[in-house]
C-alpha positions, 0 to 999 in steps of 0.5 A, a space after each residue: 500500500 501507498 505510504 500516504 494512503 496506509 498512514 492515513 488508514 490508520 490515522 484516528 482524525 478525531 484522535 489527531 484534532 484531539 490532541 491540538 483541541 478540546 473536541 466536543 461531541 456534536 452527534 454520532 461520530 461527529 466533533 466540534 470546536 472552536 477554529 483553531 485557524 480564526 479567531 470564534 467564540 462559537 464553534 465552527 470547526 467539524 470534524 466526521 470521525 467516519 469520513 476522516 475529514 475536517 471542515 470549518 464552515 466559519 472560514 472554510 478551511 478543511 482537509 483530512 489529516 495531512 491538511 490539518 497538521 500541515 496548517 497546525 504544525 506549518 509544514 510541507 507535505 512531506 514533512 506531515 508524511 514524515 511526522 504522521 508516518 512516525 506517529 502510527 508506525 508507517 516508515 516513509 523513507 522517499 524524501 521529495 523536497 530539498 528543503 525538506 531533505 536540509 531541514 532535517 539536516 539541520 535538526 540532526 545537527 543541533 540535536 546532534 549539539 545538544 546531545 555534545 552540550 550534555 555530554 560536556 556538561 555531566 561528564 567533562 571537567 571543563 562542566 565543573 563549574 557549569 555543574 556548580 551553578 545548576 547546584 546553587 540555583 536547586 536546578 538537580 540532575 533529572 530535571 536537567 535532563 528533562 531539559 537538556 540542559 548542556 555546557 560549552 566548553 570555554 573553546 574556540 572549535 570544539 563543536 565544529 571539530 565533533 560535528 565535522 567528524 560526524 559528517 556536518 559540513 562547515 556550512 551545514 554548521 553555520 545555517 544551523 545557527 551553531 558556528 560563525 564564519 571568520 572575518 578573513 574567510 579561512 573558516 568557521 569557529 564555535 558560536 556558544 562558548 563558556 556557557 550553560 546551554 538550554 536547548 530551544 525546541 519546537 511542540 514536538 521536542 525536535 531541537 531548533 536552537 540554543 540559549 546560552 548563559 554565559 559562565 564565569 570561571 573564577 579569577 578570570 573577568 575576560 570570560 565574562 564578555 559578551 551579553 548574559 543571554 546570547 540565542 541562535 540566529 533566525 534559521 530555516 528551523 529556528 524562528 524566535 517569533 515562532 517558538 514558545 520555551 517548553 512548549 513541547 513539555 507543557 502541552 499535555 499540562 496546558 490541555 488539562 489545566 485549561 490555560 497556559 502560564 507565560 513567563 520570561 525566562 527559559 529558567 523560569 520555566 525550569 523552575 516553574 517545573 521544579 515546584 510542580 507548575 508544569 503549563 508553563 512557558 517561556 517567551 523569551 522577555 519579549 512580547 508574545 506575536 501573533 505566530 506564538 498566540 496561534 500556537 497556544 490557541 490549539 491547546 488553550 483560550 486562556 492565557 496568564 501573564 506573570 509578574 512580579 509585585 513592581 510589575 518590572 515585566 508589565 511593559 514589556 508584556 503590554 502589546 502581547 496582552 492586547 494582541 491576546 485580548 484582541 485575539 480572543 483569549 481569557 487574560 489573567 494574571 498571576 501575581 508574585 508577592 512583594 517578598 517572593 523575588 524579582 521572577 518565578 525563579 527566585 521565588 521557587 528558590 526562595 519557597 515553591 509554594 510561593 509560585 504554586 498559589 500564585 499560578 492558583 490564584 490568578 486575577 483577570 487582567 482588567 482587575 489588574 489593570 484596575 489595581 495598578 491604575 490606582 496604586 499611588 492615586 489620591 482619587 479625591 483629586 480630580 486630576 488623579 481621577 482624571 489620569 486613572 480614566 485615561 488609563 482605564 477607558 481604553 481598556 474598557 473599550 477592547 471588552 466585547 462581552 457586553 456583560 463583562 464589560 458592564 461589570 468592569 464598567 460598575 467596578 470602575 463606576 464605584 472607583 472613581 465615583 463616577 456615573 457608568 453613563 459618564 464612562 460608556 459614553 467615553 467608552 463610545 468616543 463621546 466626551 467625558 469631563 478631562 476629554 478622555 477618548 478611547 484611543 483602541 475604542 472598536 480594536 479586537 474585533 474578530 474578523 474572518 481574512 476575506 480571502 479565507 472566509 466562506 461565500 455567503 450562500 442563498 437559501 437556494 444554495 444551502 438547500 441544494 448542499 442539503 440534499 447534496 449532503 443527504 445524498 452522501 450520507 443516506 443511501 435510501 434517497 440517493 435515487 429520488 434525488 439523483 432522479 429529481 435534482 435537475 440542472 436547472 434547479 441548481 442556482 448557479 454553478 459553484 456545485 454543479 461540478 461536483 454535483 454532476 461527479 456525484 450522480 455519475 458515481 451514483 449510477 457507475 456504483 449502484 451495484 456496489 456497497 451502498 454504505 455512506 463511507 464506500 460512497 464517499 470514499 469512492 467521490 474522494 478518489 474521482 477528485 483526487 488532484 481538484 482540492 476546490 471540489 474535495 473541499 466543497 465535497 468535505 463541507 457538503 458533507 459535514 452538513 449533511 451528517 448534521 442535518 440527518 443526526 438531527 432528524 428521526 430516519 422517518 422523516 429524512 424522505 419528507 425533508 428531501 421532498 420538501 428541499 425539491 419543491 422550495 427549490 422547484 418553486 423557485 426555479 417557476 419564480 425564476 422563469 417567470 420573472 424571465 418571461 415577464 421581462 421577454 413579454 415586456 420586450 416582445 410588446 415594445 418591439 410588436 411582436 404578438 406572436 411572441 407575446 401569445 407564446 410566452 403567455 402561454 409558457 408563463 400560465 402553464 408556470 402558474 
C-alpha cells in the first residue's frame, strides 16, 4: 500500500484534532470546536470521525489529516508524511523536497549539539563549574535532563571539530545557527562558548536552537564578555517569533489545566517545573506575536501573564496582552508577592509554594489593570481621577462581552465615583469631563481574512448542499434525488461540478456497497488532484451528517421532498420573472406572436 494512503488508514482524525483541541461531541461520530485557524467564540470547526475529514464552515478551511497538521504544525507535505508516518508506525523513507531533505539536516545537527552540550556538561571537567551553578540555583540532575540542559566548553572549535567528524559540513554548521564564519574567510569557529546551554525546541521536542548563559570561571573577568543571554540566529528551523520555551513539555499540562502560564525566562520555566507548575512557558522577555498566540490557541483560550509585585515585566508584556485580548483569549494574571523575588525563579528558590498559589490564584487582567491604575492615586483629586480614566477607558473599550464589560464598567463606576453613563459614553468616543477618548475604542474585533472566509450562500444554495449532503450520507434517497435534482434547479454553478461527479458515481456504483463511507470514499478518489471540489465535497458533507443526526430516519424522505419543491418553486419564480421581462420586450418591439407564446409558457408556470 501507498505510504500516504496506509498512514492515513490508520490515522484516528478525531484522535489527531484531539490532541491540538478540546473536541466536543456534536452527534454520532461527529466533533466540534472552536477554529483553531480564526479567531470564534462559537464553534465552527467539524470534524466526521467516519469520513476522516475536517471542515470549518466559519472560514472554510478543511482537509483530512495531512491538511490539518500541515496548517497546525506549518509544514510541507512531506514533512506531515514524515511526522504522521512516525506517529502510527508507517516508515516513509522517499524524501521529495530539498528543503525538506536540509531541514532535517539541520535538526540532526543541533540535536546532534545538544546531545555534545550534555555530554560536556555531566561528564567533562571543563562542566565543573557549569555543574556548580545548576547546584546553587536547586536546578538537580533529572530535571536537567528533562531539559537538556548542556555546557560549552570555554573553546574556540570544539563543536565544529565533533560535528565535522560526524559528517556536518562547515556550512551545514553555520545555517544551523551553531558556528560563525571568520572575518578573513579561512573558516568557521564555535558560536556558544563558556556557557550553560538550554536547548530551544519546537511542540514536538525536535531541537531548533540554543540559549546560552554565559559562565564565569573564577579569577578570570575576560570570560565574562559578551551579553548574559546570547540565542541562535533566525534559521530555516529556528524562528524566535515562532517558538514558545517548553512548549513541547507543557502541552499535555496546558490541555488539562485549561490555560497556559507565560513567563520570561527559559529558567523560569525550569523552575516553574521544579515546584510542580508544569503549563508553563517561556517567551523569551519579549512580547508574545501573533505566530506564538496561534500556537497556544490549539491547546488553550486562556492565557496568564506573570509578574512580579513592581510589575518590572508589565511593559514589556503590554502589546502581547492586547494582541491576546484582541485575539480572543481569557487574560489573567498571576501575581508574585512583594517578598517572593524579582521572577518565578527566585521565588521557587526562595519557597515553591510561593509560585504554586500564585499560578492558583490568578486575577483577570482588567482587575489588574484596575489595581495598578490606582496604586499611588489620591482619587479625591480630580486630576488623579482624571489620569486613572485615561488609563482605564481604553481598556474598557477592547471588552466585547457586553456583560463583562458592564461589570468592569460598575467596578470602575464605584472607583472613581463616577456615573457608568459618564464612562460608556467615553467608552463610545463621546466626551467625558478631562476629554478622555478611547484611543483602541472598536480594536479586537474578530474578523474572518476575506480571502479565507466562506461565500455567503442563498437559501437556494444551502438547500441544494442539503440534499447534496443527504445524498452522501443516506443511501435510501440517493435515487429520488439523483432522479429529481435537475440542472436547472441548481442556482448557479459553484456545485454543479461536483454535483454532476456525484450522480455519475451514483449510477457507475449502484451495484456496489451502498454504505455512506464506500460512497464517499469512492467521490474522494474521482477528485483526487481538484482540492476546490474535495473541499466543497468535505463541507457538503459535514452538513449533511448534521442535518440527518438531527432528524428521526422517518422523516429524512419528507425533508428531501420538501428541499425539491422550495427549490422547484423557485426555479417557476425564476422563469417567470424571465418571461415577464421577454413579454415586456416582445410588446415594445410588436411582436404578438411572441407575446401569445410566452403567455402561454408563463400560465402553464402558474
Amino acid at each position: 500500500m501507498d505510504p500516504k494512503e496506509e498512514i492515513k488508514s490508520r490515522v484516528d482524525i478525531a484522535e489527531l484534532v484531539g490532541e491540538y483541541l478540546p473536541l466536543k461531541p456534536a452527534g454520532p461520530s461527529r466533533f466540534r470546536a472552536l477554529c483553531p485557524f480564526h479567531a470564534e467564540k462559537t464553534p465552527s470547526f467539524h470534524v466526521s470521525a467516519d469520513k476522516q475529514i475536517w471542515h470549518c464552515f466559519g472560514c472554510n478551511e478543511g482537509g483530512d489529516c495531512f491538511s490539518f497538521v500541515m496548517k497546525m504544525e506549518g509544514m510541507d507535505f512531506p514533512e506531515a508524511l514524515m511526522h504522521l508516518g512516525k506517529k502510527v508506525g508507517v516508515e516513509v523513507v522517499r524524501f521529495s523536497a530539498t528543503e525538506t531533505n536540509e531541514k532535517r539536516r539541520l535538526l540532526e545537527a543541533n540535536d546532534l549539539a545538544a546531545r555534545y552540550y550534555r555530554k560536556v556538561l555531566m561528564e567533562s571537567a571543563v562542566g565543573v563549574n557549569a555543574r556548580a551553578y545548576l547546584e546553587r540555583r536547586g536546578i538537580p540532575d533529572t530535571l536537567a535532563e528533562t531539559f537538556g540542559l548542556g555546557f560549552a566548553p570555554d573553546a574556540w572549535d570544539a563543536l565544529t571539530v565533533f560535528l565535522s567528524k560526524r559528517g556536518f559540513q562547515p556550512v551545514e554548521q553555520e545555517k544551523a545557527g551553531l558556528v560563525l564564519r571568520r572575518k578573513d574567510g579561512s573558516g568557521v569557529y564555535d558560536r556558544f562558548r563558556n556557557r550553560l546551554m538550554i536547548p530551544l525546541c519546537d511542540a514536538h521536542g525536535n531541537v531548533i536552537g540554543f540559549t546560552g548563559r554565559v559562565m564565569p570561571q573564577e579569577g578570570s573577568q575576560a570570560s565574562e564578555d559578551g551579553p548574559k543571554y546570547m540565542n541562535s540566529p533566525e534559521t530555516e528551523i529556528y524562528h524566535k517569533g515562532r517558538t514558545l520555551y517548553g512548549l513541547h513539555l507543557a502541552k499535555q499540562a496546558i490541555k488539562r489545566e485549561g490555560r497556559v502560564v507565560i513567563v520570561e525566562g527559559n529558567l523560569d520555566v525550569v523552575a516553574s517545573h521544579k515546584a510542580g507548575v508544569e503549563n508553563v512557558v517561556g517567551s523569551s522577555g519579549t512580547a508574545l506575536t501573533e505566530d506564538q498566540l496561534a500556537i497556544l490557541r490549539r491547546f488553550t483560550t486562556t492565557i496568564v501573564f506573570s509578574f512580579d509585585a513592581d510589575a518590572a515585566g508589565f511593559k514589556a508584556a503590554q502589546r502581547g496582552i492586547a494582541l491576546a485580548r484582541r485575539s480572543g483569549f481569557d487574560v489573567r494574571v498571576a501575581v508574585l508577592p512583594a517578598d517572593a523575588g524579582k521572577d518565578p525563579d527566585e521565588a521557587v528558590q526562595n519557597d515553591p509554594e510561593l509560585w504554586r498559589v500564585a499560578c492558583a490564584k490568578t486575577v483577570p487582567i482588567m482587575q489588574y489593570f484596575i489595581d495598578r491604575a490606582a496604586v499611588g492615586r489620591d482619587l479625591s483629586s480630580v486630576d488623579d481621577k482624571r489620569a486613572v480614566a485615561a488609563l482605564l477607558i481604553p481598556e474598557l473599550s477592547q471588552i466585547k462581552d457586553v456583560i463583562e464589560r458592564e461589570h468592569w464598567l460598575q467596578t470602575v463606576s464605584d472607583l472613581l465615583r463616577t456615573n457608568t453613563d459618564v464612562l460608556r459614553d467615553a467608552i463610545n468616543g463621546t466626551q467625558m469631563s478631562g476629554s478622555v477618548r478611547p484611543e483602541r475604542a472598536g480594536v479586537g474585533t474578530a474578523r474572518v481574512p476575506a480571502s479565507r472566509a466562506a461565500s455567503p450562500t442563498t437559501r437556494d444554495e444551502q438547500a441544494v448542499r442539503s440534499l447534496l449532503g443527504m445524498l452522501v450520507q443516506v443511501p435510501s434517497v440517493r435515487e429520488m434525488i439523483v432522479l429529481a435534482l435537475e440542472a436547472r434547479l441548481l442556482p448557479s454553478d459553484r456545485v454543479w461540478a461536483l454535483y454532476n461527479d456525484m450522480r455519475e458515481e451514483y449510477h457507475s456504483s449502484q451495484s456496489m456497497d451502498q454504505a455512506p463511507h464506500s460512497y464517499f470514499g469512492r467521490l474522494e478518489a474521482r477528485l483526487t488532484g481538484r482540492d476546490h471540489e474535495r473541499s466543497l465535497l468535505h463541507e457538503i458533507v459535514l452538513h449533511g451528517e448534521e442535518i440527518v443526526a438531527q432528524l428521526p430516519p422517518e422523516r429524512v424522505a419528507d425533508q428531501v421532498h420538501e428541499l425539491l419543491d422550495s427549490l422547484t418553486a423557485s426555479d417557476h419564480d425564476r422563469r417567470r420573472k424571465a418571461i415577464e421581462a421577454d413579454m415586456r420586450r416582445a410588446e415594445q418591439a410588436g411582436d404578438k406572436a411572441t407575446v401569445e407564446k410566452l403567455i402561454r409558457e408563463f400560465n402553464a408556470l402558474r
